[in-house]
N, C-alpha and C positions, 0 to 999 in steps of 0.2 A: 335339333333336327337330326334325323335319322336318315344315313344315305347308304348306296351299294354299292359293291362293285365284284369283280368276276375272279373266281381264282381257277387257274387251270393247274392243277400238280397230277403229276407225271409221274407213279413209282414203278419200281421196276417189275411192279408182275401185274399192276393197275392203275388207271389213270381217273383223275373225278372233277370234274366242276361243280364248283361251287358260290352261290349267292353270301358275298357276306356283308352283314348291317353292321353298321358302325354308329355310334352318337354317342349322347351325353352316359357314360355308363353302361353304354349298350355294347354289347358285344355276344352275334350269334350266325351260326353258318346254318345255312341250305342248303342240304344238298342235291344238286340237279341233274347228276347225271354220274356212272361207273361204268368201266367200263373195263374188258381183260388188258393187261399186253403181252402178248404169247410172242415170243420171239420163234424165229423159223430156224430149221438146220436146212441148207443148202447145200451141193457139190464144193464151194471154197469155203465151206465152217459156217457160225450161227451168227447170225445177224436181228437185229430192231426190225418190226415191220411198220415203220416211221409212218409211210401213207395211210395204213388203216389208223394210227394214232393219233394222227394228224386230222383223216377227216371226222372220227369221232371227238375230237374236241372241236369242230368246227359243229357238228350235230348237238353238241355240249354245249357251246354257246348259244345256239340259236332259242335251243330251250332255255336258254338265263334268260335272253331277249324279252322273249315272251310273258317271262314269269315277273320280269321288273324288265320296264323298259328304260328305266332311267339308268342302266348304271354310269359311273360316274367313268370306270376304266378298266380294262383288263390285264392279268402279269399272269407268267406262268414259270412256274419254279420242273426241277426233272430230277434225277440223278446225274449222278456226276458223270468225266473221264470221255463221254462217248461222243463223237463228232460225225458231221456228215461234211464231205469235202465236192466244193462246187465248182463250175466255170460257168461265168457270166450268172445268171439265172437257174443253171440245168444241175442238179444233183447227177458226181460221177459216182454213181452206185448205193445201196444201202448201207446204212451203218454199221459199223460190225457191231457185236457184244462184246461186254469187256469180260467175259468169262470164256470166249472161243480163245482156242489154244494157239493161235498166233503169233500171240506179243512175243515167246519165249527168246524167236532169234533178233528180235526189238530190246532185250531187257541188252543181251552179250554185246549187240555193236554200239549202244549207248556207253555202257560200262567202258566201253574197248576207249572211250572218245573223253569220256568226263569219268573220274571213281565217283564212288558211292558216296565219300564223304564229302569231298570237294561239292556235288549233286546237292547233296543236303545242306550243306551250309549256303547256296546261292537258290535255292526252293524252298526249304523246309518242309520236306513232304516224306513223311513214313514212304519206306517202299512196296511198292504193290505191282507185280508186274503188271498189271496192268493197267497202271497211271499211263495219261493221254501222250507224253512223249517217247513212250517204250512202245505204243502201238502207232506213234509216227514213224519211229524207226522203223519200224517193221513195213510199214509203206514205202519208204525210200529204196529199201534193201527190194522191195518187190515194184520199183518205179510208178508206186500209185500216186506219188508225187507232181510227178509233171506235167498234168493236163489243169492241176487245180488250180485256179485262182482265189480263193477263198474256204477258209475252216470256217462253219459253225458247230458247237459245242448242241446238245439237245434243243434246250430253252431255247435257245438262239435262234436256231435254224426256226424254230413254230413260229418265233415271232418276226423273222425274216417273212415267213408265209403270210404272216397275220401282216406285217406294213410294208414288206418290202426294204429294210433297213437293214443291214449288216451289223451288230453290233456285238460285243463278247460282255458280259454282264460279271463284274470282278471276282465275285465270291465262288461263282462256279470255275469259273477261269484258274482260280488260286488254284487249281487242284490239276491243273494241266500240267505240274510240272518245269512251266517255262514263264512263270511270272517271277520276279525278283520281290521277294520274301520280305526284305525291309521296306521297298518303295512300290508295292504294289502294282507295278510295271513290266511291262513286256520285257523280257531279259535280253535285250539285242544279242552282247556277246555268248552267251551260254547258248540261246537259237545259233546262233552262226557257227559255233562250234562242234554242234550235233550235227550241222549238214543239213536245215530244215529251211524251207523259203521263209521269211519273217512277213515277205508280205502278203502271205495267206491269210495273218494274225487280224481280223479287228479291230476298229477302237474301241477303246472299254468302257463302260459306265460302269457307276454306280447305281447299287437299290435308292430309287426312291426319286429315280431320275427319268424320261420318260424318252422309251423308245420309239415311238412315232406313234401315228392313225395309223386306223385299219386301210387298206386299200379298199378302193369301192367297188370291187367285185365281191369280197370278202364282208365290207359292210352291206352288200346288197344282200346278200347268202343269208347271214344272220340276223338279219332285221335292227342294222343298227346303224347308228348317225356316223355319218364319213368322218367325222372328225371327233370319234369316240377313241381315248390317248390308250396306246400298250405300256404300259409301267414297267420298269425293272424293280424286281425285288431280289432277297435273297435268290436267285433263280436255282441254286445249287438246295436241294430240297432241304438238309442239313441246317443250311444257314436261319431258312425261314423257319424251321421249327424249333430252332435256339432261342430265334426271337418271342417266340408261344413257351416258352419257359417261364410255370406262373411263380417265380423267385419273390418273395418279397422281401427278402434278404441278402447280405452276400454271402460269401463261404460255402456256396453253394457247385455241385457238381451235376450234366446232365450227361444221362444215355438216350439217345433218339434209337429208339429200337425198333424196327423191322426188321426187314429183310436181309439187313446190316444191323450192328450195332455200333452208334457211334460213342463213345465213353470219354467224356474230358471235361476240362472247366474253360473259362474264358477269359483271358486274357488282352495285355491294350498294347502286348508286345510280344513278339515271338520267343521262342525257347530254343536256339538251334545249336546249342553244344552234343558233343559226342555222345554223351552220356544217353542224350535223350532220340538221338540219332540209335544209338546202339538198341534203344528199350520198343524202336518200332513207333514214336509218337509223329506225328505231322501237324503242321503248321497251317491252317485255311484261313481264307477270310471270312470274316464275319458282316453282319451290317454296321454301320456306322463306324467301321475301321476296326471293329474289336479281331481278336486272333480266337480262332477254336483251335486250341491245342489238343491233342486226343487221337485214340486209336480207332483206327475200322478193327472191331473185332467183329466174327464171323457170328450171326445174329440167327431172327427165327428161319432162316432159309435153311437149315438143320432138320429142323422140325418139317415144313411142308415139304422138301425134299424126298422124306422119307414118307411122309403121305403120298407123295407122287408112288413112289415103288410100292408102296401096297397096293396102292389104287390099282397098279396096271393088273394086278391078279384079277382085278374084278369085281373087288369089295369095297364099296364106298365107306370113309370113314369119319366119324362125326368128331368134326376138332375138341368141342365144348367135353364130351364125352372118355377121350382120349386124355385129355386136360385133368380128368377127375379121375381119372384111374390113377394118372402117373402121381397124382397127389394122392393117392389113398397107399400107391406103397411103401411099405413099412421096412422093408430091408435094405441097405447098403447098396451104394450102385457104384460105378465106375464111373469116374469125373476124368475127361481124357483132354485132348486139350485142342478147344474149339477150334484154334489159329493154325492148325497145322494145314501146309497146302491142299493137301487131298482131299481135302472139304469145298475145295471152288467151285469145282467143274459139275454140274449137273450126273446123277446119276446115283445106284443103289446107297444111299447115306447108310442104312443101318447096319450093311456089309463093308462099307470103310470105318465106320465104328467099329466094329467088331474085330476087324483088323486091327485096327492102330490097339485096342487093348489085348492082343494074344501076342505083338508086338511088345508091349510094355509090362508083358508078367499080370494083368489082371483079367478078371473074369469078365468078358462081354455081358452087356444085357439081354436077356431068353427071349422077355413079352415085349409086346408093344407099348407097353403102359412103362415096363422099364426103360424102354430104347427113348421116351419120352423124358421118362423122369431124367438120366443122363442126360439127354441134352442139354435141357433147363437147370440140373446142378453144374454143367461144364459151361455153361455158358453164365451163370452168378460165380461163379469160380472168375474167371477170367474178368468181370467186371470189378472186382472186388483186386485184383491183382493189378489191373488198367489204374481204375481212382489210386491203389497206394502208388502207384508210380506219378502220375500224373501231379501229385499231392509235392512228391517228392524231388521232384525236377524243375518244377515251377515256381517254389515255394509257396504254396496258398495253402491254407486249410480248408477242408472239406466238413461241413456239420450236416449237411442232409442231400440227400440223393433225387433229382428231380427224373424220373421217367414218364419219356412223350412216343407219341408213336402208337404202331398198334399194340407193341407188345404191353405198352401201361395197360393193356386191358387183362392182360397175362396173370390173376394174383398167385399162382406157383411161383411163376417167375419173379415177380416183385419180390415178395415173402423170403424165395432163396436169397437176393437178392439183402434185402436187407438183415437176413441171418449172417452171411457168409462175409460184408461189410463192419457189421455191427454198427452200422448208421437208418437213420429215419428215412424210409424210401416215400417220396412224395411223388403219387400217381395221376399221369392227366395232365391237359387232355390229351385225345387218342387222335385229334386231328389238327395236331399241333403244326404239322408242315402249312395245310390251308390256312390257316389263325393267323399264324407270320406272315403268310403272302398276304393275305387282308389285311393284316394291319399297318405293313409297308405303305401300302395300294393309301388306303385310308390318309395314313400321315400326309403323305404328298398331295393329296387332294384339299387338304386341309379341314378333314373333317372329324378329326381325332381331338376332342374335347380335354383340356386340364395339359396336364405331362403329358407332353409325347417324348420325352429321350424313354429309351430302351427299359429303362427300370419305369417309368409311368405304362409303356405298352403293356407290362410285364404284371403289374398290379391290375389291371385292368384284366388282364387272361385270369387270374385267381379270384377277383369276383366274378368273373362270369365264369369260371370252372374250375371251380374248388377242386383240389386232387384229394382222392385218397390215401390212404396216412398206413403206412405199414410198417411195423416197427422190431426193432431183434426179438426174436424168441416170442412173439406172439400168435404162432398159429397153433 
C-alpha cells in the first residue's frame, strides 16, 4: 500500500510543499506549491519575513489537503542558526537573518567569556559568526533578552504555529552552538556561562518522533482531521537531505549544495580535536544519532548574487545560458577563494571578486561567462580541499562523491568537481532535503516497506533516482 504525507522545507531564498508517496518500492514527490523568501532590510538590519512564510506554507498545505486528503502527517525541515524569541504566545519581533551585520559584537563578548577552543571542544561547531549563540550574545549585549520566555529555532517556531507545542528538534538544535557535542543535550554549564536564560531553551526531540496535532483552527484552515500528527524530522534542511543520499555503499562523501555548500562525510562519532577545530570543520547531528562532520563552505549564493547585480542594470539573465557560456570558456580563470568573509554579506559579488584577485597578484575575470566560470572552479577547488581534509581528520576513506541539492543539477559544477577531486561525482537527486523529510515522515508512520535503517532509506532513493555519474577527465 501506498501512503502520503506533507513535507514542508524551507530554504533560504525559497520555500515548497510537497506531497510524498511512500510504499513497497515506491518512492516519489509532488510538488504542490513554491514559493519566494525575500528577506526585508529594515531601519535595525535584515530580517526573515516569517509571517508571509508562514502563511504561504499554510496556503501550501491546504493545497496538499485537497490534492490527497489522506495524508498520514506533516514535518517541516528550514535552515539553520535563526530563531524567533517569544513571550507566552506573542513573537517579540521578527527574526533576524544570519547574514545582517549584528552578530559581530555577539562573536567578541562570547570569546571574552568562553575561548575558541574550550567552545569547540564542549559544541563541535566550525566557527561562523553567525552560529545562533553569537547572535544571542548579541541579544543580551542589546537586552533583547529579557522579555523572552521561550526560543524557537525556524522549524520550530512553524510547527509551534502548526500545534501549538514548544519543542527544539535535536539536529537543527546541534547547530546552535549550546548543545553538548557528546550527549546531545542542552549544555547547562557552557549556557550559564555565556550569560543566556537556559529556560528559554525547549525540550528536544528527536526525528521521527512526533510533535503534536495541528490545532483546530489550523486544521480547519487547511482542510484537515484535528488529529492529523506534525512529525519531527531532520528539521535542520542538511540533515534530511543526508538522509536522501542515494549511497549504496560506504566510503562515501556528500555535498548538499545550494545556496551553501555543505561538504563532509558521516560519522557515529564526533571529531573534536584541534586539528580539526583549526581546519574550520563542525560537528552536527544527524538522524538516528549519526555525526555530519563537514564544512559550510560558501556555495551557489556566489553565483545568483551576482545575478542579483546584473539584474539591477536592467538585464534579465538566463541562468541555463550563463551556465553554457561559463562552460564553453577555454582560457584560464582565477580560482580565489570561496570561504573568504567578504562573500557573506549580500551585495556586488563580481566586484568582491575582483577585488580579492587584484588583492592576490591575479587577473580578475572581464565577462560574465568568466566571473561564472570562477566561481564554479573556486568553488570545486574548495570542495576538493574540504573532502581531503575531512578524509584526513576523520580517518575514513572517500571512493565517490555524492551531490544533492540543487546544485547536482549544475553539470559544470559536478564535472569541476569530479576533475579537481579525481573521484566519481554521483549526481541526484535535486530534491534531496524533501526525500529525507519524507522519508523520516514515512518511517514513523510505519509505512516504509523492507529496511528502514538509514542505508535501506538510502537504497530505496537510488532506485527511485538513480544519480548521474560524472567522472575525472570526462568532459
Amino acid at each position: 500500500m501506498t501512503a502520503a504525507v506533507a513535507a514542508v522545507d524551507l530554504g533560504a531564498t525559497s520555500g515548497r510543499v510537497m506531497l510524498g508517496y511512500v510504499g513497497h518500492d515506491e518512492l516519489r514527490l509532488v510538488p504542490v506549491a513554491r514559493f519566494p523568501n525575500n528577506p526585508v532590510r529594515v531601519i535595525d538590519g535584515l530580517h526573515w519575513n516569517i509571517l508571509e512564510l508562514y502563511r504561504n506554507v499554510v496556503v501550501g498545505l491546504a493545497s496538499a489537503l485537497r490534492e490527497e486528503p489522506d495524508v498520514r502527517s506533516i514535518a517541516v525541515d528550514s535552515w539553520a542558526v535563526d530563531y524567533a524569541l517569544l513571550r507566552g504566545d506573542r513573537m517579540l519581533g521578527t527574526p533576524y537573518h544570519y547574514r545582517d551585520a549584528r552578530t559581530a559584537a555577539g562573536v567578541d563578548a562570547t570569546h571574552a567569556l568562553v575561548g575558541p577552543a574550550e567552545l569547540y571542544a564542549a559544541n563541535g561547531l566550525q566557527f561562523l559568526p553567525f552560529n545562533t549563540l553569537y547572535q544571542l550574545a548579541a541579544e543580551r549585549l542589546e537586552g533583547g533578552l529579557e522579555q523572552a520566555d521561550s526560543l524557537l529555532l525556524v522549524p520550530d517556531l512553524v510547527n509551534f504555529w502548526l500545534t501549538g507545542a514548544r519543542r527544539a528538534e535535536v539536529t537543527n538544535a546541534s547547530t546552535t552552538g549550546l548543545l553538548d557535542v557528546h550527549t546531545t543535550e542542552w549544555n547547562g554549564p557552557l549556557i550559564e556561562r555565556l550569560g543566556l536564560p537556559r529556560g528559554i531553551l525547549p525540550p528536544l526531540v528527536s526525528p521521527g518522533s512526533t510533535v503534536g496535532t495541528l490545532l483546530p483552527a489550523v486544521a480547519d484552515e487547511i482542510g484537515a482531521p484535528r488529529d492529523l500528527a506534525v512529525s519531527a524530522v531532520g528539521s535542520h534542511d542538511t540533515a534530511s537531505a543526508v538522509v536522501a543520499v542515494p549511497a549504496t555503499a560506504g566510503e562515501f562523501a556528500y555535498i548538499s549544495s545550494g545556496t551553501w555548500s555543505l561538504v563532509g562525510v558521516e560519522l557515529d562519532r564526533p571529531v573534536v580535536s584541534e586539528a580539526a577545530r583549526a581546519a574550520g570543520f563542525t560537528n552536527e547531528g544527524g538522524v538516528d544519532g549519526r555525526i555530519r562532520f563537514l564544512q559550510n563552505v560558501s556555495g551557489l549564493w556566489l553565483l545568483s548574487e551576482s545575478v542579483r547585480t546584473w539584474e539591477r542594470g536592467g538585464e534579465q539573465i538566463d541562468l541555463p545560458t550563463l551556465i553554457s557560456a561559463a562552460a564553453a570558456v577555454t582560457t584560464p580563470v582565477s580560482v580565489f577563494d570561496a570561504g573568504d568573509p567578504r562573500f557573506i554579506a549580500p551585495g556586488d559579488m563580481p566586484e568582491r571578486i575582483a577585488q580579492w584577485c587584484t588583492e592576490h597578484g591575479v587577473a580578475p575575470p572581464q565577462t560574465r561567462a568568466e566571473v561564472a566560470r570562477s566561481i564554479l572552479e573556486s568553488l570545486a577547488d574548495a570542495y576538493a580541499r574540504s573532502l581531503e581534509a575531512a578524509a584526513t581528520l576523520s580517518g575514513t576513506r572517500i571512493r565517490a562523491i555524492h551531490v544533492v541539492g540543487g546544485g547536482s543539477q549544475n553539470a559544470l559544477l559536478c564535472q569541476l568537481t569530479a576533475d579537481r577531486t579525481g573521484l566519481t561525482v554521483l549526481a541526484g537527486p535535486a530534491e534531496a532535503t524533501a526525500i529525507g523529510n519524507v522519508l523520516v515522515q514515512a518511517r514513523a508512520q510505519g509505512i516504509v516497506a523492507g529496511d528502514s535503517s538509514l542505508e535501506g532509506l538510502r537504497a530505496l532513493v537510488a532506485r527511485a533516482y538513480p544519480p548521474t555519474r560524472y567522472t575525472p577527465g570526462s568532459r
